[in-house]
Steps between C-alpha positions, in 0.01 A plus 500: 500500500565822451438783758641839505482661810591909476461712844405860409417589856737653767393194784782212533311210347600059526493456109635192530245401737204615298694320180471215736145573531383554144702207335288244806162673392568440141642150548171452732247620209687234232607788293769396222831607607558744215249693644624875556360723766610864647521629798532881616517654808414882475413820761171607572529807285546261201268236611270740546520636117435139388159492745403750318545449156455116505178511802419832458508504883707748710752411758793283444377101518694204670515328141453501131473242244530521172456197317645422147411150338254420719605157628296269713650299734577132407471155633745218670643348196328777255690789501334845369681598189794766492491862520484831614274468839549927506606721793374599884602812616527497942509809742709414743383766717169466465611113555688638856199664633295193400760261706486680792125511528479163405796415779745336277835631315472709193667186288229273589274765381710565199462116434144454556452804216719351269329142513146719505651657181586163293209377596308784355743520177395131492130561479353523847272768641332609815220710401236254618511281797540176337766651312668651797464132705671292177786816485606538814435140644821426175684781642469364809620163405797655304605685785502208743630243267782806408586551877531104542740469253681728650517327769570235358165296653 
């Protein structure tokens, strides 16, 4: 796989962890390994442009993503084909304050939007509640299984 990972933004961030991260969440969805995926980590003020001109909301956002072939995950033993799976754009300011009311370090945060963002590069949504349940019960299991490997459980 390929996965480009550019920081933009002023805060200190564990690229090599969130590599870590991303290359486990794409292995996890079956996607082919020439898959290639980007990763940017910007400031609020530019975050904040993209909002706006991609949402048309104000206000930087935690994450962005910008999907490019649109790929669907695959299957044990049926890989989805290769390609570009697109970009996701993370805050990680607005992904500090979100740690620390959610009472765990900004990289776990910073993690949990990059998984949120393949899996909505991949497809996924959360706009209705069944939608939200399937999303972020897969995020959920990415993040666990991601943390166990870690581990090395």
């Amino acid at each position: 796989m390929s996965i480009e990972i550019n920081n933009e933004s002023e805060m200190v961030v564990d690229e090599a962890r969130v590599l870590h991260l991303a290359t486990f969440a794409l292995d996890h969805m079956h996607l082919h390994p020439d898959t290639d995926l980007a990763i940017v980590f910007v400031d609020e003020p530019a975050m904040e442009v993209l909002h706006v001109q991609w949402m048309d909301e104000p206000g930087p956002t935690d994450v962005l993503s910008f999907p490019m072939d649109e790929l669907r995950p695959g299957a044990e033993g049926d890989l989805t084909p290769a390609g570009l799976l697109g970009d996701i754009v993370v805050c990680p300011q607005v992904a500090k304050v979100q740690a620390e009311t959610a009472g765990h370090d900004t990289i776990n945060e910073i993690l949990l939007l990059t998984t949120h963002g393949i899996l909505h590069l991949l497809g996924f949504d959360h706009a209705e509640p069944d939608e939200e349940k399937e999303m972020f019960g897969l995020q959920r299991e990415i993040l666990e299984a991601f943390y166990a490997d870690e581990l090395g459980v």
